[in-house]
C-alpha positions in Angstrom: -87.9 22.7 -53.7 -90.7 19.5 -54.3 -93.7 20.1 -56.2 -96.4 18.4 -53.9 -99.3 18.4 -56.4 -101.8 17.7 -53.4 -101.0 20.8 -52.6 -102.8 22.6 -55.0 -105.6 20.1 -55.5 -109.1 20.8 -53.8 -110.5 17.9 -51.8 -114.0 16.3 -52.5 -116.5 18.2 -50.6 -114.1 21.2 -49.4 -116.0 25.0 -49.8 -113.2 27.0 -51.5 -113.0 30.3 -50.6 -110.5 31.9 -52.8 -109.4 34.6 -50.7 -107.4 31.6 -48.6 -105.7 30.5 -51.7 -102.6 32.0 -53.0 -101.8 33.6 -56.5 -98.2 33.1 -56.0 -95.6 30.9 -54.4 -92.4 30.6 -53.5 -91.0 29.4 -56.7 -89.3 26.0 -57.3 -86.8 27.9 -59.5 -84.0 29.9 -58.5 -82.8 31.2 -62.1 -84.1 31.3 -65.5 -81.7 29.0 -66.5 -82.8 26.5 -64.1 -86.4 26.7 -65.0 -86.0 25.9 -68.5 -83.9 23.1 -67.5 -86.9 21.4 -64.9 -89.3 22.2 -67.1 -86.9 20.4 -70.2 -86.8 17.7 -67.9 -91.1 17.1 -67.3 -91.2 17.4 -70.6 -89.0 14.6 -71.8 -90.5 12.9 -68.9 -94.1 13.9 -70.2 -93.3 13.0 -74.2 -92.0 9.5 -72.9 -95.5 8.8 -71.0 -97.3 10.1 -74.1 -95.5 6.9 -75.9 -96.6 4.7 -73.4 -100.4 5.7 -73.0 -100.2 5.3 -76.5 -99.1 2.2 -77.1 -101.0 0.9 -74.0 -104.2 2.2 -75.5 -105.8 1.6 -72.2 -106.5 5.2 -70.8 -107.3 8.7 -72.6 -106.5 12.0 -71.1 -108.7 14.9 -70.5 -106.7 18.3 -69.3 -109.3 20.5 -68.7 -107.9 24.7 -68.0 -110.1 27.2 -66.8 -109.3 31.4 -65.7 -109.8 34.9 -66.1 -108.7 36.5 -68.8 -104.6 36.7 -68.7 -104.0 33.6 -66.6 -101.8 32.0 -68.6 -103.6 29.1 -69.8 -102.2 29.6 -73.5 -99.0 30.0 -73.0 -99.2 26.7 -69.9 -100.2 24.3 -73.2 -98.2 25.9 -75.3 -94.8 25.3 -73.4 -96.1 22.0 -70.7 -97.0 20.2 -74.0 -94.6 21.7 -76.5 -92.7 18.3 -76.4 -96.2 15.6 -76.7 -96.5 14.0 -80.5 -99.4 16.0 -82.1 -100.8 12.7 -83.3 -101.4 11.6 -79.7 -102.7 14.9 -78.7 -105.7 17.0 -79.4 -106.2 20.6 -78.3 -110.0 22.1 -78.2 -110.6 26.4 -77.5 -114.0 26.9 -77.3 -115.5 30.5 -77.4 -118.9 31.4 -77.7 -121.5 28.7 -78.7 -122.6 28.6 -82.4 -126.7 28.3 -83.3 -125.8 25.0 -84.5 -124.2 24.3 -80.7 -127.1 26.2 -79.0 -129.9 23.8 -80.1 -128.3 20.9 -78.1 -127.8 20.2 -74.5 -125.0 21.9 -73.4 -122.5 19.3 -72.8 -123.1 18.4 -76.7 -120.4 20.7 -78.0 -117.6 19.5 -75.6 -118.5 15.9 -75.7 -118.0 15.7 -79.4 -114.2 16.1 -79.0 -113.3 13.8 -76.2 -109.9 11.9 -76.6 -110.1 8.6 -77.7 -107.9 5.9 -75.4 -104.4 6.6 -76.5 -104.7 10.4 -76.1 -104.2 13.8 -74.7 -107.3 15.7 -75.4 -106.7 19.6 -74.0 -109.9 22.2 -73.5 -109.0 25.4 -73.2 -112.3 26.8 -71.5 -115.4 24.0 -71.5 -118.0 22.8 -70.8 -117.7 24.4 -67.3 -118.4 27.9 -69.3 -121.7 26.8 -68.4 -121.6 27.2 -65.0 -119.3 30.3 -65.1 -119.7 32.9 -67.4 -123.3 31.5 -67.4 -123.9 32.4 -63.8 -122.3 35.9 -64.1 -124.5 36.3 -67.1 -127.6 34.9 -66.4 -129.1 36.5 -69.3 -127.5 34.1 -71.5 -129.6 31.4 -70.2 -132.8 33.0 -71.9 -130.8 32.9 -75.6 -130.2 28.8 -74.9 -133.8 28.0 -76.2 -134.5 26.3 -72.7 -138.2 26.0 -71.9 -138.7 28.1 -69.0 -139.5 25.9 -66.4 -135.9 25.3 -66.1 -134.6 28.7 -66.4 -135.2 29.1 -62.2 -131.9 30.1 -61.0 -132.5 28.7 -57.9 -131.8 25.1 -59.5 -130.2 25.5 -62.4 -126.7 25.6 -61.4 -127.1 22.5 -58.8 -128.8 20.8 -62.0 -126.1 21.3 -63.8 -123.1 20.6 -61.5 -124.8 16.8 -61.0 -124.9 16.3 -64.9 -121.1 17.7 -65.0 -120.3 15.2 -62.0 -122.4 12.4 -63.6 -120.8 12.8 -67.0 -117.0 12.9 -65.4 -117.8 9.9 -63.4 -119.0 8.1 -66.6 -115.6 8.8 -68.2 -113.7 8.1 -65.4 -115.3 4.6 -65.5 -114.4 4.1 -68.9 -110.7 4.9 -68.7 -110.8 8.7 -69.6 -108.8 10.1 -66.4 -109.5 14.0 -66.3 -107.4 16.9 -64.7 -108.9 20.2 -64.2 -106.7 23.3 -63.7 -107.6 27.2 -62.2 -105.0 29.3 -63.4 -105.8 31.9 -59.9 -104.4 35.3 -61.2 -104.7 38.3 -58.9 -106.5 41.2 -60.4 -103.6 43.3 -59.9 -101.8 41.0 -62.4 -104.4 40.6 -64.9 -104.1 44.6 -64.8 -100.3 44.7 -65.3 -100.8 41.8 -68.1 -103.6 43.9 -69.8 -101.1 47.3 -69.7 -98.4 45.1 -70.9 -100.9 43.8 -73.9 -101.4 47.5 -74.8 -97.7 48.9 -75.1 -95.8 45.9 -76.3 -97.0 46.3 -80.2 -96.6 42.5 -80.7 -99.2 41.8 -78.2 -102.2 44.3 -79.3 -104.0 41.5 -81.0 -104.5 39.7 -77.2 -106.3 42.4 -76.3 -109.9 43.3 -76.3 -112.4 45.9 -74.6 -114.1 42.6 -73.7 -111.6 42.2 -71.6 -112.2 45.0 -69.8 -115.3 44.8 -69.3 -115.4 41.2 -68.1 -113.1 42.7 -65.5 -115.8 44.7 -64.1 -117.4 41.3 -62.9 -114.5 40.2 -61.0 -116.2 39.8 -57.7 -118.9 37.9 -59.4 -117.1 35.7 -61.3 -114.9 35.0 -58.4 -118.1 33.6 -56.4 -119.3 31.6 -59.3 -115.6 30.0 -59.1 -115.8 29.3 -55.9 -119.3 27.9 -56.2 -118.1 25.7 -59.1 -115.0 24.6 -57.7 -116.1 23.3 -54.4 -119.2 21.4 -56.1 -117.1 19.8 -58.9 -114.0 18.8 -57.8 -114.3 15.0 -56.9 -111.6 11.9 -56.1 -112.1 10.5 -59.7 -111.3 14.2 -61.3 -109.9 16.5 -59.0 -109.7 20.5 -59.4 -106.2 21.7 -58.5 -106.0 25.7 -58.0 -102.9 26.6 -59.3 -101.2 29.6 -57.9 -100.7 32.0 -61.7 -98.9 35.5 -61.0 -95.7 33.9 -61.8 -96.1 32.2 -64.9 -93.2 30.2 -64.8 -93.7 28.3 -61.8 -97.4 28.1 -62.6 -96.0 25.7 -65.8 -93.7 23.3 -63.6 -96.7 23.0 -61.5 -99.3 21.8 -64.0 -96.6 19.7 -65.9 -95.7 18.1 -62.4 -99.5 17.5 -61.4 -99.5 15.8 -65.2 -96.8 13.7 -64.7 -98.2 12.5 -61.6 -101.3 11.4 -62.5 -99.8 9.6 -65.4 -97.5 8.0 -63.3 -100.0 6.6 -61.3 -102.1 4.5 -64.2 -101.7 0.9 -64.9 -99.6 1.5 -68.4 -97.0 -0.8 -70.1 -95.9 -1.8 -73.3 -97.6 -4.5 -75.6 -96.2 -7.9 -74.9 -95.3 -9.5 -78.4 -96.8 -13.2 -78.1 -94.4 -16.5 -79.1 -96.0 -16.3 -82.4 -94.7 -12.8 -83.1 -91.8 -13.4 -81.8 -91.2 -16.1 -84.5 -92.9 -14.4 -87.2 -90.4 -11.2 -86.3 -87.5 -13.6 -86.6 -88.2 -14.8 -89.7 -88.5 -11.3 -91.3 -85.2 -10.0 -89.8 -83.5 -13.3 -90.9 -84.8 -11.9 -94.1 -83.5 -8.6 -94.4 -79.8 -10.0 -93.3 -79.4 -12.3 -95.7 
């Protein structure tokens, strides 16, 4: 089975309605032993790409993942970019805002670690938290120091989808090409992930009553999702849903979706001028004598 990463990717101006989208697939591996040899196989494929947006130094890359609790997103970076040169990758959590982070505008904190041209810069969570836990919160918005004319919650969010938009088309323009990923669990897996967090020993420290009660705002946060996802998602950087109950398949997805996108840009090697050329003969005539 063909990955078909249009699939999964929402079009500019659809209203996404979550319900319509699937949590799981049929997968595109039959065995164990077969997924670990596709997902080998992006990988080589992805490490090789690195090289070239490296060398190129024309383009920077901006993976952005966003979920509920239990998606997957740590484990999808961990094994989609377990074969990319750290030095040409950068990899960002961000939690809750610090004081220092709160007096600023809130793209400030994400901003300050965009990849430079050459790179892979990864956020797990971002600067859509805003617009997310935000909204299912609202009462976070009165701890931001905002003057209260624009706490009305009947603008805020629009305001700050356009300044999202308006900062990814900026990038876009400037060679940063940006991928935005929805791991979409199924509360009934997030609730069999959470029971398997509190009996397996290893994983206790994944856990948290936060967790818990985050779940409680499931319908919520599934709205402000859906509200986020059909405002944000444009040509220039595209949301793709990606189905997360099987955690596997979810991985061969993203990495395919990746290598697709890097596929697609204008990349190739440095050509080594006549001058080089000469200069490099002269030194290897060097070393052979």
């Amino acid at each position: 089975m063909q990955i078909n990463s249009k699939e999964f990717r929402v079009r500019e101006g659809r209203s996404v309605k979550l319900n319509s989208w699937p949590t799981l697939v049929k997968p595109v591996y039959k065995t164990k032993i077969q997924y670990e040899k596709l997902l080998k196989k992006h990988i080589a494929e992805l490490s090789a790409l690195q090289h070239l947006l490296y060398a190129s130094n024309r383009y920077a890359i901006l993976l952005i993942f966003q979920a509920m609790d239990a998606a997957g997103k740590d484990g999808a970076i961990q094994h989609v970019m377990s074969g990319i040169n750290p030095q040409g990758c950068q990899v960002y959590s961000f939690k809750h805002p610090s004081a220092t982070e709160l007096e600023h505008d809130f793209l400030w904190r994400t901003t300050r670690f965009l990849p430079e041209r050459g790179r892979i810069g990864i956020f797990n969570r971002s600067y859509y938290e805003e617009v997310l836990i935000v909204r299912v919160h609202p009462e976070i918005l009165h701890t931001q120091g905002l003057p209260d004319a624009l706490l009305d919650e009947n603008t805020i969010w629009q305001g700050r989808y356009r300044s999202i938009i308006d900062l990814e088309t900026h990038l876009n323009s400037n060679g940063t090409k940006i991928i935005k990923f929805f791991l979409h669990l199924s509360k009934d897996e997030q609730r069999r992930r959470f029971l398997e967090r509190i009996i397996e020993p290893e994983k206790n420290w994944k856990f948290s009553i936060a967790d818990i009660e985050e779940r409680q705002y499931w319908k919520e946060y599934m709205h402000a999702y859906e509200k986020c996802l059909s405002a944000t998602s444009s040509r220039d950087a595209p949301w793709y849903i990606v189905p997360a109950d099987d955690r596997k398949n979810a991985r061969l997805i993203i990495s395919q979706i990746i290598l697709d996108t890097l596929r697609a840009l204008d990349m190739a090697y440095p050509k080594t001028s006549a001058g080089r050329q000469q200069e490099l003969q002269l030194i290897r005539k060097q070393l052979t004598e």
